[in-house]
C-alpha positions as CSV (number, residue, x, y, z in Angstrom):
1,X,42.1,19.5,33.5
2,X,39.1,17.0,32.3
3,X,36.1,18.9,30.5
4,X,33.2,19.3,32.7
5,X,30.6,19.6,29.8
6,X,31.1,17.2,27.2
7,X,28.9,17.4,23.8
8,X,28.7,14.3,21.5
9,X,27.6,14.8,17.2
10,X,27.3,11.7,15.7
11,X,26.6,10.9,11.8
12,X,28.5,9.6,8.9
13,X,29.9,12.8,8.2
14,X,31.0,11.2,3.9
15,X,31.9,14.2,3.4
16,X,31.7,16.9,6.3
17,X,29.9,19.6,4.8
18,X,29.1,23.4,6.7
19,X,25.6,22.0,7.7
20,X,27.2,20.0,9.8
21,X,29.8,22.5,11.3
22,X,27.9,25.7,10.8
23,X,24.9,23.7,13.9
24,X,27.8,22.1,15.4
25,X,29.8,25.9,16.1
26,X,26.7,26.9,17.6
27,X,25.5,23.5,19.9
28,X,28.9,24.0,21.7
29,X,28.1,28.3,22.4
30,X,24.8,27.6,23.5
31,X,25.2,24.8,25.6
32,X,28.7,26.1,26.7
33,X,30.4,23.2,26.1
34,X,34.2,22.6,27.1
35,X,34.5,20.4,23.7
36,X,32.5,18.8,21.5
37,X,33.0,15.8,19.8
38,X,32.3,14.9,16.4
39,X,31.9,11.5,16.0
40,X,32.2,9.7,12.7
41,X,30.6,5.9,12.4
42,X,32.5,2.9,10.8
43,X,29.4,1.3,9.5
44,X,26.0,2.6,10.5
45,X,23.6,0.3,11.6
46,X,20.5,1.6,9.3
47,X,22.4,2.7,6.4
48,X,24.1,1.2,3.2
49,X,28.1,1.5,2.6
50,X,29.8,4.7,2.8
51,X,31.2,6.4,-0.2
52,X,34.4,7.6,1.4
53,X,36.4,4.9,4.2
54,X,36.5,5.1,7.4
55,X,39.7,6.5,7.5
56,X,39.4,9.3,5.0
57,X,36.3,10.7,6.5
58,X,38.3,10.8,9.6
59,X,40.8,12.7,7.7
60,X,38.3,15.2,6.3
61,X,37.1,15.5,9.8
62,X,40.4,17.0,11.3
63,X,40.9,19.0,8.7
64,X,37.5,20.8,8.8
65,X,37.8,21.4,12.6
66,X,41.5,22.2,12.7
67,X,41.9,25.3,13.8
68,X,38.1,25.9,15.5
69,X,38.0,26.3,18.9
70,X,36.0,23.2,21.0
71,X,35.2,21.1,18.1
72,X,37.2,18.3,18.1
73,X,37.0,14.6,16.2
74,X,36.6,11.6,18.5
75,X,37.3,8.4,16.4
76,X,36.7,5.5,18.5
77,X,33.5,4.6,16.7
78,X,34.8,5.2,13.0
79,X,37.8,2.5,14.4
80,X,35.4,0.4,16.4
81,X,35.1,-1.9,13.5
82,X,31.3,-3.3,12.7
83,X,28.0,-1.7,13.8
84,X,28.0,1.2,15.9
85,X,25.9,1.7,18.7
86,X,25.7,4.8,20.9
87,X,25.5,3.2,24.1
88,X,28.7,1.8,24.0
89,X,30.0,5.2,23.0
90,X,28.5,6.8,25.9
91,X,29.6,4.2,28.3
92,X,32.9,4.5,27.2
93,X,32.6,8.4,28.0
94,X,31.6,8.1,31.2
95,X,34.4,5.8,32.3
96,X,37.0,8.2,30.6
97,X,35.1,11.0,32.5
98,X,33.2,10.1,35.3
99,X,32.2,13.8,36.7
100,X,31.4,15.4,33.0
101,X,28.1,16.4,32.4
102,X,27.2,14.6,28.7
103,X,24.9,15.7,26.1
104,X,24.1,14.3,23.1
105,X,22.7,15.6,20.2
106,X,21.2,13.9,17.7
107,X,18.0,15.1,15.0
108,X,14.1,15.0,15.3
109,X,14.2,12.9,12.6
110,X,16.6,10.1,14.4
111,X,14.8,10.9,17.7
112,X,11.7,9.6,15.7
113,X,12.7,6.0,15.9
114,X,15.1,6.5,19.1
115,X,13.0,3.5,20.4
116,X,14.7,1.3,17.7
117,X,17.9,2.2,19.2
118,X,20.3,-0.6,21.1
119,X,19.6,-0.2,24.9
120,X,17.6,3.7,24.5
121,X,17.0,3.5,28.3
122,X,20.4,3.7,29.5
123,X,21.0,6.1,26.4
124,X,19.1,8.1,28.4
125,X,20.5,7.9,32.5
126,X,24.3,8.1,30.8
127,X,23.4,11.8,29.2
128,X,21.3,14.3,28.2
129,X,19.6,14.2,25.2
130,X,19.1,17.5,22.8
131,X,16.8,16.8,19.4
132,X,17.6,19.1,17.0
133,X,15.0,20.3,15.0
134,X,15.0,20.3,11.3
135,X,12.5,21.3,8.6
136,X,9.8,18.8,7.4
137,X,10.9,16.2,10.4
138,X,8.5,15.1,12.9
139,X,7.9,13.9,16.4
140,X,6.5,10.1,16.5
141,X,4.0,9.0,19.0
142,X,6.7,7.4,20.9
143,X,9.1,10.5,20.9
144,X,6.3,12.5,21.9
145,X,5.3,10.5,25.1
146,X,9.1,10.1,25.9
147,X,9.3,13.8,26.4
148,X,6.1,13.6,28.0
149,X,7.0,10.9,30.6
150,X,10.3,12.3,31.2
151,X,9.3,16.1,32.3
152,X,6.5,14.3,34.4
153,X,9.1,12.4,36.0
154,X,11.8,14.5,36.8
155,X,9.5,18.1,36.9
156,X,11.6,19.8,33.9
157,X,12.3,18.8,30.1
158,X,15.1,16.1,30.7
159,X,15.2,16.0,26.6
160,X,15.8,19.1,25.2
161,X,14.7,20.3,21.5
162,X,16.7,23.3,20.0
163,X,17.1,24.9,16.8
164,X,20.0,25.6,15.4
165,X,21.1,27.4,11.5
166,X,19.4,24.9,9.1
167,X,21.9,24.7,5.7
168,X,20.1,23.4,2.9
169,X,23.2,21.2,2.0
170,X,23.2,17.5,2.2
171,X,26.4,14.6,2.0
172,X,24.4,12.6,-0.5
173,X,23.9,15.7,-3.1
174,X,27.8,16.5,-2.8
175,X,28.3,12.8,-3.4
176,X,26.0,13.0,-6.2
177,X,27.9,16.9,-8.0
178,X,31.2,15.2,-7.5
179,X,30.0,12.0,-9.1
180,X,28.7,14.3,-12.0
181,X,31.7,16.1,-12.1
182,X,30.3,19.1,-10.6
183,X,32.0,22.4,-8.4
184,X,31.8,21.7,-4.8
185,X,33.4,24.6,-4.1
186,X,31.4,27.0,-1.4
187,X,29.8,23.8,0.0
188,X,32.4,22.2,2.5
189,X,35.7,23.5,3.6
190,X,38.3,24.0,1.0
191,X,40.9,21.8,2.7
192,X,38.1,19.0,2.9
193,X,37.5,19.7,-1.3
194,X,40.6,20.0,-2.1
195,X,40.8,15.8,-0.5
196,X,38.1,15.2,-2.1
197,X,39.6,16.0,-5.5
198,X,43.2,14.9,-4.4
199,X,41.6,11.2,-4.1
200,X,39.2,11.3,-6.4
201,X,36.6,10.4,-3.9
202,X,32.8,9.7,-4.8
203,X,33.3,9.9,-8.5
204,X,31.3,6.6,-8.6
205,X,28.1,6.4,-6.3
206,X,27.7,3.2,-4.3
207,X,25.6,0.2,-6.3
């Protein structure tokens, strides 16, 4: 049977970390989701070179969510080759399931320049959006009247914000204790460490 409600996480994920999973475990309870579907990049668009390929982040991935119920890893954009966009994620969704409902979840601080992003509008009749809030990030003047515009149009908030368990653990500060040499036990899964280790990955930060 085809899910009927269909969550997409998008981000880098070098490594996956339990601030990602911990918000992730409770997006797809809340929203009662079918499966949600973490979605690692190949190259973003508005950041530098990952520390960790393509490939082994995908690995890390599917370990993490291996045995947790409705979190799943979709790698068509890690495999996509080049610059990922989200519309052509989301288009390709929709074709493979044309009667799910789709959300996508991205945070305040991405929805903050969501006007930068390729083809926004149709972002937005393809799914629904849900901005995570996070500590310190902000609305912009265009993210503001996009909310605005939307709940005038349609008579209810079409872009939803939420929060969600905020772990004060980031990729680039485990890229930067394994660099150093540093434990990063307690901070990720132990199958994803234990990779980490096995390949020696991030002991030399990108240039």
């Amino acid at each position: 049977m085809s899910p009927a409600r269909i969550g997409l996480f998008g981000g880098t994920f070098d490594p996956v970390h339990y601030g990602h999973l911990r918000p992730a475990i409770e997006l797809a309870e809340h929203y009662a989701l079918d499966v949600l579907y973490l979605l690692p990049s190949h190259q973003p668009v508005h950041r530098g070179p990952t520390g960790a390929s393509s490939s082994q982040r995908i690995d890390m991935l599917q370990m993490a969510v291996a045995d947790v119920e409705r979190l799943e890893v979709d790698t068509r954009e890690a495999l996509r080759g080049g610059s990922t966009y989200t519309i052509d994620t989301l288009e390709a969704m929709r074709e493979e399931f044309p009667n799910a409902t789709l959300l996508f979840f991205l945070g305040m601080d991405s929805f903050a320049g969501f006007d930068g992003w390729r083809r926004w509008q149709d972002i937005l009749s393809i799914a629904n959006l849900v901005v995570i809030d996070r500590p310190g990030a902000l609305m912009s003047d265009f993210s503001t009247d996009l909310m605005e515009q939307q709940k005038k149009r349609f008579g209810v908030e079409r872009i939803e914000r939420i929060d969600v368990t905020q772990l004060e653990i980031s990729a680039t500060a485990i890229r930067q204790a394994a660099a150093a040499g540093h434990s990063l036990r307690f901070l990720l899964p132990e199958p994803v460490r234990q990779y980490i280790e096995e390949h020696q990955l991030y002991r030399r930060m990108p240039s």
